[in-house]
N, C-alpha and C positions, 0 to 999 in steps of 0.2 A: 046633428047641429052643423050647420052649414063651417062656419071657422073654425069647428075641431076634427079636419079632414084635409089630408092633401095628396093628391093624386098626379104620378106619371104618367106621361105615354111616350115609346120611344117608334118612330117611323119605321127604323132599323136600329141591327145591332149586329155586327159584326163577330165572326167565332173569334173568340179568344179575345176580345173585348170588356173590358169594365165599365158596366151602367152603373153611374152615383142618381143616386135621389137626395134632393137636401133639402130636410126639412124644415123651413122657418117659425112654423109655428110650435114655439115654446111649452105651449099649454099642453101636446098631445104627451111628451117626453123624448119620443125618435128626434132625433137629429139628423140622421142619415143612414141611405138603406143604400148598400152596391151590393155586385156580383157579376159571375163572369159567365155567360154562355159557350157554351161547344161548336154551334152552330149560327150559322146567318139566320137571324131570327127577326121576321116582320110584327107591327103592333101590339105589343109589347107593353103593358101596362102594370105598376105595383100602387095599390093606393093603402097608406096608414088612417087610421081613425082609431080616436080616442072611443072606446065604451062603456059611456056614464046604462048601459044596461044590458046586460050579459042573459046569452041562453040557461032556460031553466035545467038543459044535458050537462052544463058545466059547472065541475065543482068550484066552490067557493076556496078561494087562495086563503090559506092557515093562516099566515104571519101577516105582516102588516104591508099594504100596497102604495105607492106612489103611483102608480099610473096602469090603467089598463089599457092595450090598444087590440085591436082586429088588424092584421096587413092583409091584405088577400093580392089576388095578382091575376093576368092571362098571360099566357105564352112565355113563362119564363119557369116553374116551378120545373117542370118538365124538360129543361134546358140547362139550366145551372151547372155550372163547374162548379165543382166541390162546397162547399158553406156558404150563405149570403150572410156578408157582417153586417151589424147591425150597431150601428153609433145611439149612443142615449147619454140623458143626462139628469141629474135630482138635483133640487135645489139644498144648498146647505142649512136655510133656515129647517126645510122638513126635514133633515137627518136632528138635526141640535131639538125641535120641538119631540120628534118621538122617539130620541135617544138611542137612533139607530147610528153606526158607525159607519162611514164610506166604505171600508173593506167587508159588512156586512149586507151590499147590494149586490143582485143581479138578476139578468133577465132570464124569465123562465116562459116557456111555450107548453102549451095543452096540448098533449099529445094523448093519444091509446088511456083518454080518461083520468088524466091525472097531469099535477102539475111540473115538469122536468126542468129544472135550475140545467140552463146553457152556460157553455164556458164563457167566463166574464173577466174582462182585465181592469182595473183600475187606470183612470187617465189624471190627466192636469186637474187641478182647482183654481178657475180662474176667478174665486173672493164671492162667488155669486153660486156658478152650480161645479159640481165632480161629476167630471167626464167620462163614462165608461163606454167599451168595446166587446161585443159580444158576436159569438156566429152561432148559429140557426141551418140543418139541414133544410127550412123545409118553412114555409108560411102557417100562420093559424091565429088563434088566440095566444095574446102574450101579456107578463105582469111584469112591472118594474119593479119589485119589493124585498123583502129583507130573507136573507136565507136561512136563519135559525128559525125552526120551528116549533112552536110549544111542546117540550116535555112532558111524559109522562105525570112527573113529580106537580110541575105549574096545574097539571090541569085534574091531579086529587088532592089537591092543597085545600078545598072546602070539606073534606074529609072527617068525621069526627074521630077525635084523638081518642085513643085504647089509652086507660091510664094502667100501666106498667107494676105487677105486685110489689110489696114491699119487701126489703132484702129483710133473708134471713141467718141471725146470728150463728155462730158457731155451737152454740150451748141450746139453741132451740132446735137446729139440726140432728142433734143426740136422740137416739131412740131410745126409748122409756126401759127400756132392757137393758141398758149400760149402767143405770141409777143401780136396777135393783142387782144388778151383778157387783159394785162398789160396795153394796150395802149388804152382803152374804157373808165376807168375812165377821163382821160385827157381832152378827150372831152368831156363828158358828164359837166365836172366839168365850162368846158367855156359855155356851152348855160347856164346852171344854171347864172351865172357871165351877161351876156345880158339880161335874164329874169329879173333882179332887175334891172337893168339902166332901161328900157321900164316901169315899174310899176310909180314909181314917175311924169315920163313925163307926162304919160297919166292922170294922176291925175290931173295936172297941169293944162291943155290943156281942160277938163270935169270942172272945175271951174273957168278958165276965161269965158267959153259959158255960165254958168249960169249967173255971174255976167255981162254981156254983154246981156243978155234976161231982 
């Protein structure tokens, strides 16, 4: 789409030099792309574009996105002194509607298959969007979105619940062996209780046969 792209070209660029790109259009998210070359460096271009449709080699961003863009570039990747910053900005309405937090943004570049959160700083809020500042080794696919990523927990939460045994009392934890070991004296205690009625009798019974002899 023609208005969701904007594109430099620098004639020259001097070594040690800073090329700014400023981007006016609001909709892609960039605001602004510099960096500095090593070298005297001829035609020179960085163009951003929003990508309302992404390659099918790229994975899909986990958490929730404000903005995809593509930067691509010629004659400058290969040139760069150290980091290209990258200025961006999210509107405050889309933080408050998807309950994301300002300190919960940053920009992250597709690198080696995967999505890598770039160092990101926190800027002004000027009532409308929060300003952030980020650096980038290196051009590619990039996502404005939120840096916490669904958890483990969030994503077996449709899980069916184990329901958990019911606790067991103290007195149903007793093994059936302690009953009958309480209950051995009792008996024991009655044959003792018969042993002495039998003693006297037969006593009895052993000296009427003598005196009867």
């Amino acid at each position: 789409v023609r208005d969701q792209f904007e594109k430099k070209v620098w004639t020259s660029i001097n070594a040690g030099e800073t090329a700014s790109m400023v981007v006016e259009n609001g909709v892609i998210g960039i605001s602004e792309v510099s960096f500095v070359v090593d070298e005297l460096t001829y035609g020179a271009w960085v163009q951003v574009r929003k990508a309302t449709t992404m390659p099918s080699s790229i994975a899909d961003f986990a958490a929730k996105s404000y903005s995809t863009i593509e930067m691509t570039q010629l004659n400058v990747a290969d040139k760069v002194q150290g980091d290209v910053t990258v200025k961006f900005k999210v509107e405050k309405a889309w933080l408050t509607s998807n309950e994301v937090k300002k300190t919960e943004m940053a920009l992250f570049r597709y690198v080696d298959g995967a999505w890598t959160k770039l160092t990101t700083t926190v800027g002004e809020d000027d009532g409308t969007y929060v300003h952030y500042t980020a650096k980038t080794p290196g051009f590619s696919y990039f996502v404005i979105g939120q840096t916490s990523q669904p958890s483990a927990v969030a994503e077996e939460a449709g899980a069916e619940e184990v329901e958990a045994p019911p606790a067991v009392t103290e007195e149903e934890a007793a093994p059936p062996a302690a009953e009958e070991e309480a209950e051995a004296p009792a008996v024991e205690s009655g044959a003792q209780g018969s042993i002495l009625w039998i003693v006297p009798v037969l006593a009895v019974i052993v000296l009427a046969v003598v005196l009867y002899w």
